[in-house]
MARSE-610360 format. One line per field, with one value per residue (C-alpha): y, z, x; residue number from 1. Coordinates in Angstrom, 2 decimals, padded with zeros to 5 digits. Each point is the difference from the previous one (the first is absolute). Example, Ala and Ser with C-alpha at 12.3 -4.5 7.8 and 13.67 -1.06 7.14 Angstrom:
BEGIN
north	c(-004.50, 003.44)
up	c(007.80, -000.66)
east	c(012.30, 001.37)
k	c(1, 2)
This chain:
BEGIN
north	c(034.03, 002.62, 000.22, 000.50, 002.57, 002.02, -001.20, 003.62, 000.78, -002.47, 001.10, 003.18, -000.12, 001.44, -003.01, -003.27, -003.76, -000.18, 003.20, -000.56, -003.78, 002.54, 001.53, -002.07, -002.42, 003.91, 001.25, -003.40, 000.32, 003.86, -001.61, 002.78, 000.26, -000.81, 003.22, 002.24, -001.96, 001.43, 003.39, 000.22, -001.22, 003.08, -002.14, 003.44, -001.38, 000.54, -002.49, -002.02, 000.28, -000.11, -003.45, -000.97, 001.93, -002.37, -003.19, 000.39, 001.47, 002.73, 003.75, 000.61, 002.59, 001.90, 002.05, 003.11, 002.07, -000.18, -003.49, -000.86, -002.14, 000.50, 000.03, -002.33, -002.19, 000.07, 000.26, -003.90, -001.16, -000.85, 001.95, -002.37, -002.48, 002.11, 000.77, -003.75, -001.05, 002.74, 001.40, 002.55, 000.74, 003.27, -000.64, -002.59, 000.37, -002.98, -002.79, 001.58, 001.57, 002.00, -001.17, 001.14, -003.49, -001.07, -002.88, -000.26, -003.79, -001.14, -002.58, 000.39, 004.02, -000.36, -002.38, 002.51, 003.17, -001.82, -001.89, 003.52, 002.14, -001.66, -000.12, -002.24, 002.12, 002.24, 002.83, -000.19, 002.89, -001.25, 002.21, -000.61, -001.42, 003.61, 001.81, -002.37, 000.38, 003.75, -000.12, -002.31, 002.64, 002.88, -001.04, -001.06, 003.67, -001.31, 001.29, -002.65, -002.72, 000.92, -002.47, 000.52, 001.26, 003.51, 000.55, 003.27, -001.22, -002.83, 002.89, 002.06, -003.13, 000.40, 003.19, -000.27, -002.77, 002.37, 003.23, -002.35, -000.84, 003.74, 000.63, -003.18, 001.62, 003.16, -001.95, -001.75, 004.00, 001.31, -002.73, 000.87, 003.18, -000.45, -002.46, 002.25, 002.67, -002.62, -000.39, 003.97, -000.40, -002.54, 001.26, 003.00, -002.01, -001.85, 003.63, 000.79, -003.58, 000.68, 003.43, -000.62, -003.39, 002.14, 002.46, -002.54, -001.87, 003.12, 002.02, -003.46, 001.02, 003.27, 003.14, -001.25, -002.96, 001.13, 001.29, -002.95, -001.98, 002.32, -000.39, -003.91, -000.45, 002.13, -001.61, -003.59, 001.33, 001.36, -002.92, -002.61, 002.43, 000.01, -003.77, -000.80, 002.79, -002.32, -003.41, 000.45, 001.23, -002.56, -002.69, 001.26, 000.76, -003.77, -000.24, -001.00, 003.03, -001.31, 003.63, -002.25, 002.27, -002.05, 001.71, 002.26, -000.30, 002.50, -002.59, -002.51, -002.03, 000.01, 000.32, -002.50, -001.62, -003.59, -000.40, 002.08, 001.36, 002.88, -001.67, -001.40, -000.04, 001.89, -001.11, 000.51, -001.34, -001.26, 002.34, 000.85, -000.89, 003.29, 002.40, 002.32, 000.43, 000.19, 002.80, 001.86, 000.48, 002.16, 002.85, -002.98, -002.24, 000.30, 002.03, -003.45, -001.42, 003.39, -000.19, -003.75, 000.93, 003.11, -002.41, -002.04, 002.93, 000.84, -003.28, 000.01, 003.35, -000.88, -003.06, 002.59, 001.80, -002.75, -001.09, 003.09, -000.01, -003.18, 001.85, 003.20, -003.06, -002.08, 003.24, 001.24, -003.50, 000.86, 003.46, -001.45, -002.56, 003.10, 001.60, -003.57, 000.20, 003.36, -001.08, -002.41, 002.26, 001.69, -003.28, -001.08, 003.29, 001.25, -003.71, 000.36, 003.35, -000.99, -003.34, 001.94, 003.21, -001.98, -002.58, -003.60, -000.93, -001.01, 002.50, -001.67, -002.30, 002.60, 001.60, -003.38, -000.50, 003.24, -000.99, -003.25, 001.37, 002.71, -002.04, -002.53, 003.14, 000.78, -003.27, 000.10, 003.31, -001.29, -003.01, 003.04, 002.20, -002.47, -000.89, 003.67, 001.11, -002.26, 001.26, 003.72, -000.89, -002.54, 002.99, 002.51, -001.54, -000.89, 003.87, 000.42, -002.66, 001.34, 003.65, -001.71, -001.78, 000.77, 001.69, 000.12, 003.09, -001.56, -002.23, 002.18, 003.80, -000.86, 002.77, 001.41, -001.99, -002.74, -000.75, -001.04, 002.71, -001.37, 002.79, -001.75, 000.23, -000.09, 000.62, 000.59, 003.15, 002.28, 002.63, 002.18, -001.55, -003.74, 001.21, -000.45, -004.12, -000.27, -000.42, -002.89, -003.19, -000.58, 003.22, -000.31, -003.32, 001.63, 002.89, -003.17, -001.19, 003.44, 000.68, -003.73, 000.66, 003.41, -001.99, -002.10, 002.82, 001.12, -003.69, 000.12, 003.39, -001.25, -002.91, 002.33, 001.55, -002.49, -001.30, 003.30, -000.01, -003.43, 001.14, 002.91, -002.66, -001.94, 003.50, 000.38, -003.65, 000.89, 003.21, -001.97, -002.87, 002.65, 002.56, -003.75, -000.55, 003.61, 000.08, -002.37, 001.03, 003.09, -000.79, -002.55, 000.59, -002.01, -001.88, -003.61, -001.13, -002.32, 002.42, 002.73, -002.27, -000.94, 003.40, 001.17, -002.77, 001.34, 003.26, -001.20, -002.50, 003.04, 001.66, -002.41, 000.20, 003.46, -000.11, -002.85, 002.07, 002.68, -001.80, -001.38, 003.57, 002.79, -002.14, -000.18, 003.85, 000.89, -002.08, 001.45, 003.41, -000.97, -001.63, 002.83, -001.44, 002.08, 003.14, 001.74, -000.08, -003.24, 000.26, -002.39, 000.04, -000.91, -001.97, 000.25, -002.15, 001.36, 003.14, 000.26, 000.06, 003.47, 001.04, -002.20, 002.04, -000.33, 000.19, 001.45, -000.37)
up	c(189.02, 000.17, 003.97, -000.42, -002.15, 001.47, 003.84, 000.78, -000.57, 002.78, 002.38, -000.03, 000.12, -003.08, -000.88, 001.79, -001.79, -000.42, -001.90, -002.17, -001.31, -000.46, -002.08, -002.00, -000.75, -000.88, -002.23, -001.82, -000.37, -001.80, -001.79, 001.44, 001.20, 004.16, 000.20, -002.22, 001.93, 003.49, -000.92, -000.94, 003.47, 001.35, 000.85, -000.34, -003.17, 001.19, 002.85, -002.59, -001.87, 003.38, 000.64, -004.24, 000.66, 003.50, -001.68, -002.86, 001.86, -002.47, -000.71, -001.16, -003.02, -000.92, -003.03, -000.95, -003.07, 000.79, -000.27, -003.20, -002.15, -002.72, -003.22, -001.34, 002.69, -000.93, -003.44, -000.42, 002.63, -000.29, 001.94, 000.59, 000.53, 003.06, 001.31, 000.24, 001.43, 002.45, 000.02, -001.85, -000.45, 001.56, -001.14, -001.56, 001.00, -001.75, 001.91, 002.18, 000.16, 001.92, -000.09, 001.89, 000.40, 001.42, 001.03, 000.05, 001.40, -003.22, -001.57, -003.20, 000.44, 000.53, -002.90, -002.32, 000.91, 000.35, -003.37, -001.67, 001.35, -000.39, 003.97, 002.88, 002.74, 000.49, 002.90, 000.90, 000.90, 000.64, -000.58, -000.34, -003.27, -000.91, 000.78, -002.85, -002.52, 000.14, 000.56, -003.44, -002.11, 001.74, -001.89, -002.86, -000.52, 000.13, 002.97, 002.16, -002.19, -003.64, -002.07, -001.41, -003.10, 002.69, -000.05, -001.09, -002.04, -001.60, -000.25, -001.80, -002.39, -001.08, -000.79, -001.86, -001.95, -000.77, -000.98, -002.26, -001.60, -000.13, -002.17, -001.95, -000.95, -000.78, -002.89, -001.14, 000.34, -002.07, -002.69, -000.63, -000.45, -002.64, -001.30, -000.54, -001.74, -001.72, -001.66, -000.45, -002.40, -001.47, -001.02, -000.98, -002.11, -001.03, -001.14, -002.47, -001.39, -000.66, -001.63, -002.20, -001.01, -000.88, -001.97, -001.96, -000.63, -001.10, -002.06, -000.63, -000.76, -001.18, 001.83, 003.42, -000.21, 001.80, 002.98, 000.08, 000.28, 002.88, 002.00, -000.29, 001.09, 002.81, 000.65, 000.04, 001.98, 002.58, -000.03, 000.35, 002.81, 001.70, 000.15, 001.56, 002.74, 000.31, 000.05, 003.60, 001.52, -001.73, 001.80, 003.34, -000.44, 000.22, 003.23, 002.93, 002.30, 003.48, 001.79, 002.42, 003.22, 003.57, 002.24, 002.61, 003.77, 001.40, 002.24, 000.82, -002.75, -001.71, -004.03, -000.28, -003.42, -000.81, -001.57, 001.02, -003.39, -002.10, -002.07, 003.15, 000.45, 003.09, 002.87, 003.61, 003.12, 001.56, 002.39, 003.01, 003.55, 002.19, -002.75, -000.49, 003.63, 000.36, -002.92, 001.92, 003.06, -002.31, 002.39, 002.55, -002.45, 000.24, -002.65, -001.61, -000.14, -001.40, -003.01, -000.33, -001.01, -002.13, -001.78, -000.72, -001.55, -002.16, -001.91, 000.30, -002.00, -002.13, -001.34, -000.45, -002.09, -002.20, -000.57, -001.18, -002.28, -001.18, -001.00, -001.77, -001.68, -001.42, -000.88, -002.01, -001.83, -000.96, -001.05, -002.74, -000.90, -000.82, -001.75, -001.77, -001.14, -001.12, -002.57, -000.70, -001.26, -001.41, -002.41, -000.53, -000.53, -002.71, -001.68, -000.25, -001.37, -002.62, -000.89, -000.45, -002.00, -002.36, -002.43, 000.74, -001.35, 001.17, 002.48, 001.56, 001.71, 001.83, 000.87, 001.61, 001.37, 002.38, 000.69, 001.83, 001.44, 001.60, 001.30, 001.62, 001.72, 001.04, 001.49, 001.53, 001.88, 001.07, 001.64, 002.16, 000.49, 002.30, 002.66, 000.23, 000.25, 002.57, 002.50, -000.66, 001.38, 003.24, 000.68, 000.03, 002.64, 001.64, 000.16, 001.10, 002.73, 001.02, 000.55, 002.35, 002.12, 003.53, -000.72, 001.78, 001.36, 001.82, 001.81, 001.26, -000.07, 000.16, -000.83, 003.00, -002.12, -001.52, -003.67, 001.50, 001.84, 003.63, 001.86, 001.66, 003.61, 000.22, -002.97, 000.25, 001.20, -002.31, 001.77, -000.80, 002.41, -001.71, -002.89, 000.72, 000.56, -003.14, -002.12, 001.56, -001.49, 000.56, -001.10, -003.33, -000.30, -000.01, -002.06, -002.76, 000.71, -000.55, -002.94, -001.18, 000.23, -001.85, -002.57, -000.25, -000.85, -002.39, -001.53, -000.29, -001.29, -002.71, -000.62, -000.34, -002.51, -002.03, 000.32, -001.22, -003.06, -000.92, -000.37, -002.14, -002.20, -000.22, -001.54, -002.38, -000.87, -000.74, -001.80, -002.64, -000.91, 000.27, -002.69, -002.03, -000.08, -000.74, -002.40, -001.63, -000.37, -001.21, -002.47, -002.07, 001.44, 000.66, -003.39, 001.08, 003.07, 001.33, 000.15, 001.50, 002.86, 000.72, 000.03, 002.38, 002.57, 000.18, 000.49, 003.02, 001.01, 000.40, 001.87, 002.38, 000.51, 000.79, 002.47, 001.92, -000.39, 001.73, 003.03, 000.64, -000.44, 001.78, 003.40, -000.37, -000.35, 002.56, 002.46, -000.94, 000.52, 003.52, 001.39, 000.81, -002.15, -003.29, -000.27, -003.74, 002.03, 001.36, 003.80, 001.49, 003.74, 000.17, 003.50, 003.33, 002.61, 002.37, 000.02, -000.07, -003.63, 000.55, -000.03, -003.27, -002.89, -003.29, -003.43, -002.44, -003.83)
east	c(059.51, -002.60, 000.15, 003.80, 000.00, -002.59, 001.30, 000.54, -003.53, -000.79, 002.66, -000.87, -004.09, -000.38, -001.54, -001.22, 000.84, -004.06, 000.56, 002.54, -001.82, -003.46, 002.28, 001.82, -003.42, -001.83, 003.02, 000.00, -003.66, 000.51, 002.80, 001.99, 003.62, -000.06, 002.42, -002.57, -002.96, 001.40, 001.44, -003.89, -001.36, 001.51, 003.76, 002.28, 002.36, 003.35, -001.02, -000.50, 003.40, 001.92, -001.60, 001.68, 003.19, 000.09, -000.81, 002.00, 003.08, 000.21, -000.56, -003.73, -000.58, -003.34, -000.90, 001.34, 000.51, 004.07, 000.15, 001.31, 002.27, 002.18, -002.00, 002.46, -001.10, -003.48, 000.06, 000.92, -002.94, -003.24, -002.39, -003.01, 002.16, 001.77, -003.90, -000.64, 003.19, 000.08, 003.47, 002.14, 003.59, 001.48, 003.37, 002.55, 003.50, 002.65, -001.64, -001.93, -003.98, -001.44, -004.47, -003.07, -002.40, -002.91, 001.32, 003.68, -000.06, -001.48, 002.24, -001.61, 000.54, 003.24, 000.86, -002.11, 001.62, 003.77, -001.23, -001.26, 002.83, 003.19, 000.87, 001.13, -000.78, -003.07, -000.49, -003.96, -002.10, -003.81, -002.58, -004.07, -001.42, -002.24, 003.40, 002.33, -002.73, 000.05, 003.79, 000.05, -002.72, 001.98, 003.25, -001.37, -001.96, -003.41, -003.07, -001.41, -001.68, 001.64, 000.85, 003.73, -001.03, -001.48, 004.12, 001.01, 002.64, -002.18, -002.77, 003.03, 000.61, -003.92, 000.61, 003.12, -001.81, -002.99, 002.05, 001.95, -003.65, -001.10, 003.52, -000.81, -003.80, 001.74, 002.03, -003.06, -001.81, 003.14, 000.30, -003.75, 000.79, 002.51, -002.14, -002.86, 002.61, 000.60, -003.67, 000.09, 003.06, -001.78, -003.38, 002.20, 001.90, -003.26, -001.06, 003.08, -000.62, -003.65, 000.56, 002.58, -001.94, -002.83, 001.84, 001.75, -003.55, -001.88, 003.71, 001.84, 004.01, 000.57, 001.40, -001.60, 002.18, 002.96, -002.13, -002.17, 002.84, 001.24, -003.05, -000.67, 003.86, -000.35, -003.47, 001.95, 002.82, -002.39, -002.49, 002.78, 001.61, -003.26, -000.58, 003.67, -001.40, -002.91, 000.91, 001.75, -003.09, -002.07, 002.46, -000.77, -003.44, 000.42, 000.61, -002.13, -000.83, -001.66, -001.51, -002.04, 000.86, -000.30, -001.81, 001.95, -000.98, 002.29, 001.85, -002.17, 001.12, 003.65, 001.05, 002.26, 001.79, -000.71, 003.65, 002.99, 000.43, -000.85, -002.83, -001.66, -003.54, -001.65, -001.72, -001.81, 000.37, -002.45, -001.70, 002.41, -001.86, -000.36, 001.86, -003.26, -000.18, 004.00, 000.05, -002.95, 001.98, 002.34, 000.76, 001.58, 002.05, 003.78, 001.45, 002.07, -003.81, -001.49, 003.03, -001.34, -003.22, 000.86, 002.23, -002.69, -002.03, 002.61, -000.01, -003.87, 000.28, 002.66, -002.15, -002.67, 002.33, 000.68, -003.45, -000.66, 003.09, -001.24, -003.41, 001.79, 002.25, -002.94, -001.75, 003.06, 000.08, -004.15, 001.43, 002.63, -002.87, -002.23, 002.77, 000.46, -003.93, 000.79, 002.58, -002.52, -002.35, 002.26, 001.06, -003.61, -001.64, 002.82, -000.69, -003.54, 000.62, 002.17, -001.72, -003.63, 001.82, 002.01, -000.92, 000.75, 003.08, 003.80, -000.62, -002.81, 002.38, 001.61, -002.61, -001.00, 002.74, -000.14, -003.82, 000.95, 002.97, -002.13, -002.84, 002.99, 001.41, -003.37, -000.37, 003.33, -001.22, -003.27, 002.18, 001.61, -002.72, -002.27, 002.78, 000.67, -003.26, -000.36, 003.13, -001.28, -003.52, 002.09, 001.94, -002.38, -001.83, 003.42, 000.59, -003.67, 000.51, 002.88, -001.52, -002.42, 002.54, 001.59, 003.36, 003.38, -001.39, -003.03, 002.31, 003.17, -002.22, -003.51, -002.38, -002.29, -002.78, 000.51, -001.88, -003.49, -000.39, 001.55, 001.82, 003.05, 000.37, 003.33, 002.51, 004.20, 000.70, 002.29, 001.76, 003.82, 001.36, -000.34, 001.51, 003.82, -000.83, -001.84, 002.74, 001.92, 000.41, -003.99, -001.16, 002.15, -001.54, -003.32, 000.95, 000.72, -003.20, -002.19, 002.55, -000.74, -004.31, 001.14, 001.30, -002.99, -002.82, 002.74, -000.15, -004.02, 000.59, 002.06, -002.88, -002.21, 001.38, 001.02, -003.39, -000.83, 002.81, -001.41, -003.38, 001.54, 001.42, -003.70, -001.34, 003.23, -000.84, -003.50, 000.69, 002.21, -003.06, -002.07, 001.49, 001.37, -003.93, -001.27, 003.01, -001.40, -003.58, 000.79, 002.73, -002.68, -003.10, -002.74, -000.77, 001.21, -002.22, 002.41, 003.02, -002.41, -001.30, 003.65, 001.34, -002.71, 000.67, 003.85, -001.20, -002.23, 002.69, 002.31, -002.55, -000.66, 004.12, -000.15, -003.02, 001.70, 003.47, -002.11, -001.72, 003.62, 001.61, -002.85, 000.29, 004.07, -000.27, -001.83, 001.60, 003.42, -001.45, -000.89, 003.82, 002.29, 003.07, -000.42, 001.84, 001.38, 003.74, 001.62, 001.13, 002.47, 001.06, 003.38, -000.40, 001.83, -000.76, 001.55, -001.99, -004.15, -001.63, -000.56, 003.82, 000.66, 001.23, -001.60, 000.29, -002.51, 000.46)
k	c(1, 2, 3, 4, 5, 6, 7, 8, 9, 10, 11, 12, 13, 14, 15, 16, 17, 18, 19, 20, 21, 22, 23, 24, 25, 26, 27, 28, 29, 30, 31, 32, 33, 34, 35, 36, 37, 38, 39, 40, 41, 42, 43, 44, 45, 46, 47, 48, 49, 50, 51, 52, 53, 54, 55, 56, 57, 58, 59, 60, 61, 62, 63, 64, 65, 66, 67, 68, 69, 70, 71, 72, 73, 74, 75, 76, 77, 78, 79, 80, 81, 82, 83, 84, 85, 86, 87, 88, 89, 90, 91, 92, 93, 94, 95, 96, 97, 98, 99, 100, 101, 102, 103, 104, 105, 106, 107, 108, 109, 110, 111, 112, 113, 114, 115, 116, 117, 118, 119, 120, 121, 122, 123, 124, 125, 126, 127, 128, 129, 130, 131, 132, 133, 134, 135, 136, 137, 138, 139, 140, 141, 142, 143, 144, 145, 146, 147, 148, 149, 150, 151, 152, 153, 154, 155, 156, 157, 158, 159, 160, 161, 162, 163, 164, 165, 166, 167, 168, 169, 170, 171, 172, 173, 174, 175, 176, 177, 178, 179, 180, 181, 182, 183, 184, 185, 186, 187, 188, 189, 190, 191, 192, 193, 194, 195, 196, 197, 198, 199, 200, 201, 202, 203, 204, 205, 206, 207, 208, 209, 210, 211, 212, 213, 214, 215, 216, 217, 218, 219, 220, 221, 222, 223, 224, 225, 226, 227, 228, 229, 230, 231, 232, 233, 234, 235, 236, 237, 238, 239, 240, 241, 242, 243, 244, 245, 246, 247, 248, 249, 250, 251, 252, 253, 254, 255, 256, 257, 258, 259, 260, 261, 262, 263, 264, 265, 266, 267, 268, 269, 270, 271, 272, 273, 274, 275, 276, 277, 278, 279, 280, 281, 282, 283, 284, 285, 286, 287, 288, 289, 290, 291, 292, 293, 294, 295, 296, 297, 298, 299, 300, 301, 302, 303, 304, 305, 306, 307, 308, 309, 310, 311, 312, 313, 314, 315, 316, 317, 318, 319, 320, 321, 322, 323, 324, 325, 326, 327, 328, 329, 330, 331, 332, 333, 334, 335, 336, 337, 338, 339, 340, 341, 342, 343, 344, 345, 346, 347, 348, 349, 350, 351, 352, 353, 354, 355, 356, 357, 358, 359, 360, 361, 362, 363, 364, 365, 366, 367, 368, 369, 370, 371, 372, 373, 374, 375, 376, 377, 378, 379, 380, 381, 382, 383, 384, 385, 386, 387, 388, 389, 390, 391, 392, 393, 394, 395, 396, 397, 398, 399, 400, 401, 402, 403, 404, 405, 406, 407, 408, 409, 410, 411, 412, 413, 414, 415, 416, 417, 418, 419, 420, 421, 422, 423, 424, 425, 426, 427, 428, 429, 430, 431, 432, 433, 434, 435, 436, 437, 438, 439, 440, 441, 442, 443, 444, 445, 446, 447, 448, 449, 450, 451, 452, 453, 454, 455, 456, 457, 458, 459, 460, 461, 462, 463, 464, 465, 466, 467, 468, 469, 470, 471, 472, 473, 474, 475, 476, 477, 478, 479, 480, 481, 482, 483, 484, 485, 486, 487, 488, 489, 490, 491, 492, 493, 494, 495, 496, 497, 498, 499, 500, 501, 502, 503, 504, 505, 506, 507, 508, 509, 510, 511, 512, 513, 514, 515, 516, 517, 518, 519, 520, 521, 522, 523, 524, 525, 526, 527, 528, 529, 530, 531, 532, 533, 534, 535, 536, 537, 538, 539, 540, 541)
């Protein structure tokens, strides 16, 4: 069947029968296609597709960007199954398809596509196996080799997936917040308790009554309000947060999402064959294949994003835990007081009472504190990583030197006259991309600093054992051994807070003072993509 099919070949000396069984026996032996084995012995290719069109008695087809099906069409197909089988699906008219094959005489191609398409009757175009695959990825958005998940739209999916996670952290950031309000109303309330307590110890009734009264029911009020702020953020605190970034490869492997839902886990590809060296060749890729990649930044850099939300997220859970300890000290340290200045008695029990509850809170915060402290040191060295890395920039404008030291022979020349082509549909797709990496050293700025208000929050946390401990020793003294030795170790315990508050903070600081994103005024463009960045109005408040 081979002789036929390649008879014209023969006929017209382009190749002799010894030839053509060299080749066959070689391209079996490279476990190569026999078309792709002769178009590479130097056989001119449409020679070859005139000998298919002959055999096959039917138009041949080769790859172009313009051949395309109706997304509709290819939505409900399965592309590795196409890239196996050879064939795709141009059109489908009633009963009728229109389907460029390898082999159109196939009976089992022919019962697949009539079996997969819903037709009787099928109009062949042939075209070479190299030629349907790219045809297939074409239409399905992905550059030669991609798995399906290198789609844009599948790519846009990830993304959709991962912004929905970045607003979900943002709750979890916000209930925290409140949550931590929360504690202030109730070590304020704690406060009124404690002073009217004390006043009613030391007076008992008389004409303090009425405001002692006042104060321990606004105390209550504000205590009681302060715990139903809490109790939300304590219930997500709860939850699981997973900031174990995958590592980005700018294209040579793909994010993809191991369930096509919102709460899906993450994962890469395997590493694409010949991608690095595809991606290199940037100044020659099409611009549909230049989009491809930039698309595939995009949701590199939004995962980036979200790890990093995850980070500022379990850092602002260790913040309420420290403001959780605080109350704690708060509870145990106005116990102690009251159980060592008043006489046991009925009191006693109280007094108690707001020692244990303090040292659980304590507890409760220490619980916090670790997992937090944790994500601030992961994402620190995410952010330093980060700095370190190749950017967007590198790949589209690289510099005339590159970070080593290696002056580039050849870089993309930028000249006024490339300007008006820019900002087609490729150029806005890598105006998304730059604005998407400008994004990203805002969202390590924004780690940063919250690395830097958690470390804040280690010295407040320090301060308060400290001054609960020097309180202490300088309200009785140091008479009673025991009381003195455990009033000195919260005052060190609080100081060893606020040095660690301060190797987390002085590094946050001075990093902060170094990224060009901190101004006294806030700036927003207000973007038009039709026009360069430069022409986009702005608004300053």
């Amino acid at each position: 069947m081979l002789f036929k099919k390649f008879a014209r070949l023969i006929v017209r000396d382009i190749l002799t029968k010894n030839g053509l069984e060299d080749a066959v026996k070689a391209s079996y032996a490279a476990d190569k296609y026999l078309e792709e084995y002769l178009i590479e012995s130097g056989i001119p290719k449409h020679e070859i597709l005139f000998c298919l069109s002959e055999h096959y008695n039917c138009p041949f087809a080769e790859f172009d960007e313009s051949v395309a099906a109706s997304y509709f069409l290819t939505m409900r197909l399965d592309m590795g199954k196409l890239k196996n089988a050879l064939w795709f699906p141009l059109s489908v008219r009633q009963n009728k398809a229109e389907v460029i094959a390898y082999d159109p005489e196939d009976p089992a191609i022919v019962a697949d596509i009539k079996a997969t398409l819903k037709v009787e009757d099928i109009d062949f175009l042939v075209a070479l196996p190299l030629d349907i695959i790219r045809i297939i990825e074409h239409n399905f958005d992905v550059n030669p080799g991609f798995p399906f998940a290198a789609g844009r739209t599948p790519l846009a999916k990830v993304r959709t997936f991962l912004a929905d996670r970045r607003s979900l952290f943002a709750c979890y950031r916000t209930s925290f917040a409140k949550g931590r309000t929360g504690l202030a109303f109730l070590r304020t309330g704690i406060s009124f308790i404690a002073i009217s307590l004390v006043f009613f110890r030391i007076f008992g009734i008389g004409y303090l009554t009425i405001l002692e009264a006042a104060l321990f029911i606004a105390g209550v009020g504000m205590t009681v309000d302060g715990v139903r702020w809490y109790i939300p953020a304590r219930k997500t605190g709860k939850r699981p947060l997973k900031c174990a970034p995958t590592e980005p490869t700018w294209g040579s492997t793909v994010l993809a999402a191991a369930r096509a839902n919102k709460d899906s886990a993450f994962i890469r590809t395997d590493a694409v064959r010949g991608a690095d060296k595809l991606r290199s060749a940037w100044n020659y890729l099409s611009p549909v294949m230049r989009r491809r990649f930039l698309a595939s930044d995009r949701t590199d850099m939004a995962e980036e994003r979200t790890t990093l939300a995850c980070y500022r997220t379990a850092m602002a859970r260790a913040r309420t835990g420290l403001a959780f300890m605080r109350s704690g000290v708060a509870f145990a340290g106005l116990g102690i007081a009251l159980l060592r200045q008043f006489h046991t008695g009925v009191w006693s029990a109280f007094d108690a009472l707001l020692i244990l509850t303090g040292i659980i809170m304590l507890m409760e915060g220490f619980y916090w504190y670790l997992p937090g402290r944790r994500a601030g040191a992961e994402g620190f060295q995410s952010v330093k990583r980060a700095g370190d890395n190749s950017s967007i920039w590198d790949f589209v404008f690289p510099p005339a030197i590159d970070r080593s030291g290696h002056k580039y022979e050849n870089y993309p020349p930028l000249k006024p006259s490339h300007s008006p082509g820019i900002w087609a549909t490729t150029g806005l797709a890598l105006e998304r991309t730059l604005l998407a990496d400008r994004r990203n050293v805002m969202a390590r700025l924004r780690t940063v600093m919250a690395r830097s208000r958690t470390g804040m929050a280690f010295i407040r946390t320090g301060m308060s054992i400290s001054a609960v401990g020097a309180g202490l020793l300088a309200c009785f003294g140091t008479q009673n051994i025991g009381w003195t030795i455990f009033n000195v170790a919260l005052a060190l315990t609080g100081f060893l807070f606020i040095a660690d508050g301060l190797y987390w903070h002085m590094p946050a600081e001075k990093m902060r003072r170094q990224l060009p994103y901190c101004f006294g005024e806030m700036e927003i463009a207000m973007p038009d993509y039709g026009k360069p960045v430069r022409y986009w109005g702005k608004a300053v408040f």
